[in-house]
C-alpha positions in Angstrom: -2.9 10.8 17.3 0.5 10.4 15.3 3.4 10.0 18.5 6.5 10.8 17.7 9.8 9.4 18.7 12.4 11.7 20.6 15.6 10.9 22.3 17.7 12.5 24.6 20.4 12.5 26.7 20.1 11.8 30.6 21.9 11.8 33.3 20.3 9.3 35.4 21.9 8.2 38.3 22.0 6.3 41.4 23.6 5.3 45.0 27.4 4.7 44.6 27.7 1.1 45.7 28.9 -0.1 49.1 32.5 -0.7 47.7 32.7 2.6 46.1 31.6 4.2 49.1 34.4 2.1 51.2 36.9 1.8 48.2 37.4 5.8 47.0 37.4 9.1 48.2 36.2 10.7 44.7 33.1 11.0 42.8 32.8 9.2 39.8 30.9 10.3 36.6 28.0 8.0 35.8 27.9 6.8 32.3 25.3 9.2 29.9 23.0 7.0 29.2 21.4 8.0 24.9 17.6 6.8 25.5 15.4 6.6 22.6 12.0 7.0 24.7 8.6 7.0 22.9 6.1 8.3 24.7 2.6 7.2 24.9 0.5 10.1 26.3 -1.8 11.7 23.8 0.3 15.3 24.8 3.2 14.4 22.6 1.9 16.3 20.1 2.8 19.4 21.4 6.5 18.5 21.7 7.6 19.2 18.4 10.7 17.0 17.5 14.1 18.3 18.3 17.9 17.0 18.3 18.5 15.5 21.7 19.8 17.4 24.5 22.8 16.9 26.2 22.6 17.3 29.8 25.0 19.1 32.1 27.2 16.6 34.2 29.1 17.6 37.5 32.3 16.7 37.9 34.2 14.4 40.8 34.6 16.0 44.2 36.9 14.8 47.3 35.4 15.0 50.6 35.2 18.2 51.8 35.5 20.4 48.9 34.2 23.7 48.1 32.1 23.9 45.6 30.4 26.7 44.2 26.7 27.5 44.8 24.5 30.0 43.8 21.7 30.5 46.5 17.9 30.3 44.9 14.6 31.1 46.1 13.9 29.8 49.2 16.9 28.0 50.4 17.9 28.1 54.2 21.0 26.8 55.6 19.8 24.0 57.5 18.1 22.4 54.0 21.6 23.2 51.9 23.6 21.2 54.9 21.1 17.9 54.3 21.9 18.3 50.7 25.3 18.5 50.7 26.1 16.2 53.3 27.5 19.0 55.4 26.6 21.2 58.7 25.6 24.7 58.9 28.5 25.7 60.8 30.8 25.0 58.3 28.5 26.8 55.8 29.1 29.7 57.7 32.8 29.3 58.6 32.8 28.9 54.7 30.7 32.3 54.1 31.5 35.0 56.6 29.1 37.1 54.8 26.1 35.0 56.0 24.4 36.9 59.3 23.9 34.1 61.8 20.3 35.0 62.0 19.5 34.4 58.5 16.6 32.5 57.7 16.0 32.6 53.9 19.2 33.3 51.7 19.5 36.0 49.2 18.9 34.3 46.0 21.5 35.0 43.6 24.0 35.1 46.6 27.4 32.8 45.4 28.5 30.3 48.4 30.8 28.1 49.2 29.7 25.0 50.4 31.7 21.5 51.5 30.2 18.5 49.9 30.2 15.1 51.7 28.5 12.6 49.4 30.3 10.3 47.4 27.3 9.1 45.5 26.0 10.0 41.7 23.2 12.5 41.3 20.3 12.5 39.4 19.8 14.7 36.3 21.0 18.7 36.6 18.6 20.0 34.6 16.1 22.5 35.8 12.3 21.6 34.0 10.6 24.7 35.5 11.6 27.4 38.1 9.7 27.7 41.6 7.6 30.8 41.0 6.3 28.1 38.4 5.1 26.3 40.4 3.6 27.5 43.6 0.2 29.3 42.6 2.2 32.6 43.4 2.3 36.3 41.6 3.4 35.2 38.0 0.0 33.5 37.5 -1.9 36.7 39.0 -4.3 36.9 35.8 -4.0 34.2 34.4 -7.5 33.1 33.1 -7.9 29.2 33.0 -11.1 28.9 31.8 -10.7 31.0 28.7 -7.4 29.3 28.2 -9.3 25.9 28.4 -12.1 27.4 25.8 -8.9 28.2 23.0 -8.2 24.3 23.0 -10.0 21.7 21.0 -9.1 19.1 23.8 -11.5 17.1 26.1 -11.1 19.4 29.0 -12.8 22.2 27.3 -16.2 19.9 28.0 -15.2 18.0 30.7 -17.8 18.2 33.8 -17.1 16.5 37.3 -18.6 16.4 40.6 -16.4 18.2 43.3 -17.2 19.2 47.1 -20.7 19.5 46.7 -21.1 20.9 42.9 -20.4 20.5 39.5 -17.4 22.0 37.9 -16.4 22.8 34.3 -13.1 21.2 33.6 -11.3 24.8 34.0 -13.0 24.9 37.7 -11.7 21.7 38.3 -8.2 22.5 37.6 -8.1 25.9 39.5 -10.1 24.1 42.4 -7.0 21.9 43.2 -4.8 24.6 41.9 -6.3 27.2 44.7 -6.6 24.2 47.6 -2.8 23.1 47.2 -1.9 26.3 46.3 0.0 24.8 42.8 -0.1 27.0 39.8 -3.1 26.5 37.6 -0.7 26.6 34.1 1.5 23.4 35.8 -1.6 21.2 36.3 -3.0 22.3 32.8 0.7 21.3 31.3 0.5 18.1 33.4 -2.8 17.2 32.2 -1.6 17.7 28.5 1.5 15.7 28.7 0.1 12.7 30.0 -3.9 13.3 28.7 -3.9 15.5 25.4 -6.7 17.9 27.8 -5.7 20.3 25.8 -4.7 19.0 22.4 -7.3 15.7 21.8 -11.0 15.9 21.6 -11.0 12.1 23.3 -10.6 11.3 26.7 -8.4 8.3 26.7 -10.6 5.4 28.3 -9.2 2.8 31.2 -8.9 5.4 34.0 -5.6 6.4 35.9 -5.5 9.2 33.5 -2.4 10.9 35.1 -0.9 7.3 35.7 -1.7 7.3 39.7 -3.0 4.0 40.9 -5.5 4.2 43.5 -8.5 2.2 44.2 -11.7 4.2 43.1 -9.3 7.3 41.9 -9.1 6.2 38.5 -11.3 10.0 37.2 -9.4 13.0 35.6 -10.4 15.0 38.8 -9.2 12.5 41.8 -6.1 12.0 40.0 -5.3 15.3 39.6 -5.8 15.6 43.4 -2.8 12.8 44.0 -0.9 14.3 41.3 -1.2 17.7 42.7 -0.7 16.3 46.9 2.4 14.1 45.8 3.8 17.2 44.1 3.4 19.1 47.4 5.5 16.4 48.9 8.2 16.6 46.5 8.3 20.5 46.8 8.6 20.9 50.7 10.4 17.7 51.4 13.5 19.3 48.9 12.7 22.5 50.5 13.2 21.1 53.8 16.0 19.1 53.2 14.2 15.7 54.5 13.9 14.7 50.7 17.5 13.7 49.5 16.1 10.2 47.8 13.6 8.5 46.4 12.5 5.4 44.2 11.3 5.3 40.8 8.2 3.0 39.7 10.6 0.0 39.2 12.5 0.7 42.8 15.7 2.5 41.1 16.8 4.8 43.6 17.5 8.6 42.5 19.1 10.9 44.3 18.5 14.7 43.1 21.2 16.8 42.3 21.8 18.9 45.2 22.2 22.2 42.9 18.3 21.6 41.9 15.6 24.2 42.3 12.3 22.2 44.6 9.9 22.6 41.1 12.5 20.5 39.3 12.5 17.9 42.4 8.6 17.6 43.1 8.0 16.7 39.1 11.4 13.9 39.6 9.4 12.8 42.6 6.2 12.5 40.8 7.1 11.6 37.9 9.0 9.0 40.1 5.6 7.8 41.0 4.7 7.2 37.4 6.6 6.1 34.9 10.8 4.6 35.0 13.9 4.2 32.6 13.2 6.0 29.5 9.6 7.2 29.9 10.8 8.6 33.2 14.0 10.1 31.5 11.8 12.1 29.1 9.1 13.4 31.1 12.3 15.1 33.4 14.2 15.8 30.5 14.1 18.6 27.9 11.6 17.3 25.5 9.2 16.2 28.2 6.8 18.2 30.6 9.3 21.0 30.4 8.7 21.5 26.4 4.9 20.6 27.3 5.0 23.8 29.2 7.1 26.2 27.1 4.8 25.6 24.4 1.8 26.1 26.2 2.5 29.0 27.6 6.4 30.5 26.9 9.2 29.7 28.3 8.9 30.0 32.2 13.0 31.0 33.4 12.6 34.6 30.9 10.5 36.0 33.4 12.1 36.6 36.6 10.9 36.4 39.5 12.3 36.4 43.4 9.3 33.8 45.3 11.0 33.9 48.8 13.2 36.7 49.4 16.3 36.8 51.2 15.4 37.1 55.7 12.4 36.6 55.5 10.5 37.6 58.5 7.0 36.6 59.8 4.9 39.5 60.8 3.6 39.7 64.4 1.0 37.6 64.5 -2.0 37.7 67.6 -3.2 34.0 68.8 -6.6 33.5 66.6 -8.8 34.0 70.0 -9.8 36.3 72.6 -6.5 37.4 74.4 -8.8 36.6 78.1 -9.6 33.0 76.4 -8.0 29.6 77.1 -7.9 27.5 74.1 -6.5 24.3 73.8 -3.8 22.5 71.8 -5.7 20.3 69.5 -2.9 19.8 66.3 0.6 20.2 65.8 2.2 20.7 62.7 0.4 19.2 60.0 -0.5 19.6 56.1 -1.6 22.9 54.8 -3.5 20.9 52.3 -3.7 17.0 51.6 -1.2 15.0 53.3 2.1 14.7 54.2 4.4 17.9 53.2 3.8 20.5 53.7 3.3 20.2 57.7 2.3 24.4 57.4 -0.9 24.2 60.1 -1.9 23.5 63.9 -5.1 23.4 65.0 -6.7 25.1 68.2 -9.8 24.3 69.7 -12.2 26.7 72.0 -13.0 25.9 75.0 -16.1 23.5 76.4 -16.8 20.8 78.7 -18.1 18.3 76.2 -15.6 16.9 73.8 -16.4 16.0 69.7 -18.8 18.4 67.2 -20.9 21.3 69.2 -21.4 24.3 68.8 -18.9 27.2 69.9 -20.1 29.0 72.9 -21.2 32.6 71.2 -17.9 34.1 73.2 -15.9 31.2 71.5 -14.9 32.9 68.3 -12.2 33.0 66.2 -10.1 36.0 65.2 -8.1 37.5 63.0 -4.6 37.0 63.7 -3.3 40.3 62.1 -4.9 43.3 60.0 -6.3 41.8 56.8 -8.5 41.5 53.5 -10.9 38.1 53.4 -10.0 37.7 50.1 -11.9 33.9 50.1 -14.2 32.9 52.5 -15.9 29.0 51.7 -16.1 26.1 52.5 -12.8 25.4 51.6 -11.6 28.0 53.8 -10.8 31.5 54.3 -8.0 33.4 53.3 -6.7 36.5 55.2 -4.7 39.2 52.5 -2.1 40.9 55.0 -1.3 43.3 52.1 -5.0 44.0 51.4 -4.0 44.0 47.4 -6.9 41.6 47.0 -4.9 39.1 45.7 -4.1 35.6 47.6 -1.4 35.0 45.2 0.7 37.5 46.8 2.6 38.5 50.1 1.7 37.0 53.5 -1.8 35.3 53.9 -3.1 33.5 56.4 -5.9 30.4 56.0 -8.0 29.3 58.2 -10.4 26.0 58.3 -13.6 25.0 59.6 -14.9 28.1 60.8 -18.5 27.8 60.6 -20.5 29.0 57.6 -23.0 31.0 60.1 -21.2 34.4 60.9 -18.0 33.6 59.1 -16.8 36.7 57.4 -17.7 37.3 54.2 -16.2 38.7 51.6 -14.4 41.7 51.2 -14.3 42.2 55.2 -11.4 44.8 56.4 -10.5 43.2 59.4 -8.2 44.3 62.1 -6.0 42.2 64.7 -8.5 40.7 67.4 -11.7 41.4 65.3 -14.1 38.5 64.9 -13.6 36.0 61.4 -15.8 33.4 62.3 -16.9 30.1 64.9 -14.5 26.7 64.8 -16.7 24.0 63.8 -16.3 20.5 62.2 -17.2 21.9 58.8 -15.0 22.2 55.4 -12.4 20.2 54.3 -12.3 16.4 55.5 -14.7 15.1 58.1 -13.7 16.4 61.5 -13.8 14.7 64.6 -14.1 17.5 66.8 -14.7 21.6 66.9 -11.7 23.5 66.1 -9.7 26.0 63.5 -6.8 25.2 61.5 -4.7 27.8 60.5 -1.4 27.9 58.2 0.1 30.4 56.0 1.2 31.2 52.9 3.7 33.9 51.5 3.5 34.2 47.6 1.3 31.7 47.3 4.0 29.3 49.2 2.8 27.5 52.0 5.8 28.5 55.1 6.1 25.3 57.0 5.0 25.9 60.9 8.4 24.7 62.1 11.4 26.0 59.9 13.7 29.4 59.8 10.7 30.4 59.9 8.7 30.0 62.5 5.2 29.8 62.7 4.9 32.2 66.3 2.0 34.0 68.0 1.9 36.3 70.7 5.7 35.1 71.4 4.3 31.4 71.3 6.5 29.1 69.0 5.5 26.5 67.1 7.7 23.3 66.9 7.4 19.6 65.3 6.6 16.5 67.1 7.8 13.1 66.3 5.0 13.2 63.4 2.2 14.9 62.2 -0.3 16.5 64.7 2.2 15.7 67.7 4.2 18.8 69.0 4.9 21.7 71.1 4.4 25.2 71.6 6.4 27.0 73.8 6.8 30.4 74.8 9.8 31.1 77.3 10.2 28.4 79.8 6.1 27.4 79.4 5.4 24.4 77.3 2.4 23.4 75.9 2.1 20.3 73.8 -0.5 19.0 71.4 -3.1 16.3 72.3 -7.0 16.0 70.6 -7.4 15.1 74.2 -8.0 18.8 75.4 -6.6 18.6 78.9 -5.1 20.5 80.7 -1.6 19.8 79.1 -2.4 21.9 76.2 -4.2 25.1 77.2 -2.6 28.3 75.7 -3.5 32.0 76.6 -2.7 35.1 75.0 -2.6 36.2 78.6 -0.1 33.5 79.8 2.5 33.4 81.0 
């Protein structure tokens, strides 16, 4: 396949150095670095050559200065504060209009926010919005196995072995793209850019198709998986606010610009992972995954679209087991999906003398936590539609994990708070160690992470973080309960208690 060379401009950046940071009080422009790249994934041939780009810059700031800000999709204060180097007080002092118990900001809202860092940013530009992204509303529809079919590329006959069964290439990529809850159209564009899926009848031989070194990962299917889990990290960590840097594949640090949107940041963080200098510099830039996808499938920031609205509130929520029950405290936050980010479940286990894999008591059963559609119920889990439109791609849903295939509801079950949705087991998703459910939820296909603006709470019980994943608390009034696989007394919860 003919590749053909594009350049660009791009503003690549990193840390001010020690004696800047000491020296000046001002932030000073990087140099535009003109990078001729020439990329070597078969997809180039859907990025039509153009004249380069030029990138927006920002311009120096003192210490302390408002700037202006434009609140998007998801942003709380606490995140815009570890972005900007500031605090959320003085985001409020600086925005009266704020309510102090705001937990997602109006996007569209203009702020004023101090900024703090003296170091250079990374590149401003904005490769795809969020509602991109996230396997959300905008890809309600969206058919990826008759899109698959319309291509001549290698996908279109690709067959792999996945959880149990084999899958068509299209039921590969909306098996990962329903699991990590990413949209289908992203990991198609990914696998184009970097694989020709779409555009080359060959397969490009050596492995690591997506570029993801991992012993015995090398197939199209387990590297989608990486791609897919260290995309999720990039996402929720710049959600968050505990992503602010990262290293490229030759150690350059970048910083992301702290006016970015998380899409933009998870494909700087994965492509992080993959390439560096120009290759890097093109796959962020204009003519890279971001022309990949406006080709594919239009250009992504004409449709709009609000993913998290401003305040949003969790509905009331029931604990997932008989209100007369005593369950134990088996997980704090952890991954929704994968590992690492985002840290959107706990785990709760029923009650027994015996510890490990047994069978739940026939009393033992899980429940639904509010009134709700099963709009999936698998191995993979089951998803609870609070809005009962059918769809898991919209509004608030809550998944649940290893409930047992015996008696778990099927679907299509109308459920109401309290009503039975299946036995905790070991089964579904990786080997478990003992029996128990993890639950987690999602709102517009967005996993909402258990301890955040926020919070994950049931029956008045709050979830909070530990010092890593699976430790933590939950508390309700002056009662504390914290986390332990150990099932002692320490970490029984009631729904009658206190």
């Amino acid at each position: 396949m003919n590749k053909t060379k594009k350049s660009l401009k791009f503003f690549y950046t990193v840390f001010a150095n020690a004696a800047l940071l000491v020296s000046s009080c001002s932030l000073q422009l990087p140099e535009i670095i003109y990078a001729a790249a020439t990329p070597e994934q078969p997809g180039s041939a859907f990025n039509p050559a153009l004249n380069p780009t030029p990138l927006p810059t920002r311009t120096k700031f003192k210490p302390g200065e408002m700037v202006d800000y434009t609140a998007q999709t998801g942003d709380t204060l606490p995140a815009l504060a570890l972005r900007f180097n500031t605090s959320v007080e003085e985001i409020l002092t600086a925005n009266p209009q704020i309510p102090l118990d705001a937990t997602t900001m109006p996007p569209g809202m203009p702020m004023k926010i101090p900024i703090y860092y003296l170091a250079l940013w990374a590149s401003p530009f904005q490769i795809i919005p969020d509602h991109a992204f996230v396997n959300g509303p905008t890809h309600s529809g969206f058919n990826t196995a008759a899109f698959v079919e319309s291509y001549p590329g290698w996908l279109r006959k690709h067959r792999v072995y996945a959880n149990g069964k084999w899958r068509s290439g299209a039921e590969m990529v909306d098996y990962v793209a329903i699991n990590y809850s990413i949209s289908p159209r992203l990991l198609l564009a990914l696998l184009e850019y970097q694989g020709g899926a779409l555009s080359d009848p060959e397969m490009p031989t050596g492995g690591n198709l997506l570029g993801l070194s991992r012993k015995f990962w090398e197939t199209p299917y387990l590297q989608l998986v990486i791609a897919a889990n260290a995309l999720n990290n990039g996402y929720y960590g710049w959600r968050l606010g505990s992503l602010i840097e990262f290293e490229d594949a030759n150690h350059i640090l970048i910083r992301p610009d702290p006016w970015q949107n998380a899409a933009s940041v998870a494909l700087q963080y994965y492509y992080a992972k993959v390439f560096s200098g120009n290759k890097y510099a093109h796959a962020v830039g204009p003519n890279g995954l971001s022309l990949t996808y406006a080709t594919l499938f239009g250009n992504p920031w004409e449709e709009s679209f609000t993913l998290i609205p401003g305040s949003l509130q969790q509905p009331d929520f029931r604990l997932p087991f008989q209100y007369d029950q005593v369950w134990s405290y088996t997980g704090g936050p952890h991954t929704g999906w994968g590992t690492g980010e985002p840290l959107a479940a706990i785990d709760l286990a029923p009650p027994s003398d015996i510890s490990g894999c047994f069978p739940a008591a026939r009393e033992a059963y899980a429940t639904a936590m509010a009134d709700g559609l099963v709009v999936r119920s698998s191995a993979e889990g089951l998803a609870l539609d609070l809005d009962r439109d059918g769809n898991e791609r919209t509004g608030w849903v809550i998944f649940y994990l290893h409930l047992a295939a015996n008696q778990r509801a099927p679907l299509g079950s109308d459920l109401k708070a309290g009503q039975r949705i299946g036995y905790p087991s070991c089964e579904g998703g990786e080997r478990s160690t003992g029996t128990h459910i993890h639950i987690a939820r999602k709102y517009n296909g967005e996993w909402i992470v258990a301890d955040s603006s926020i919070p994950f709470t049931m029956n008045g019980w709050v979830t909070r973080n530990g010092s890593r994943e699976y430790l933590g608390i939950l508390q309700k009034g002056s009662t504390v309960v914290t986390a332990c696989d150990c099932g002692d007394a320490g970490t029984s919860i009631s729904g009658s208690f206190p």
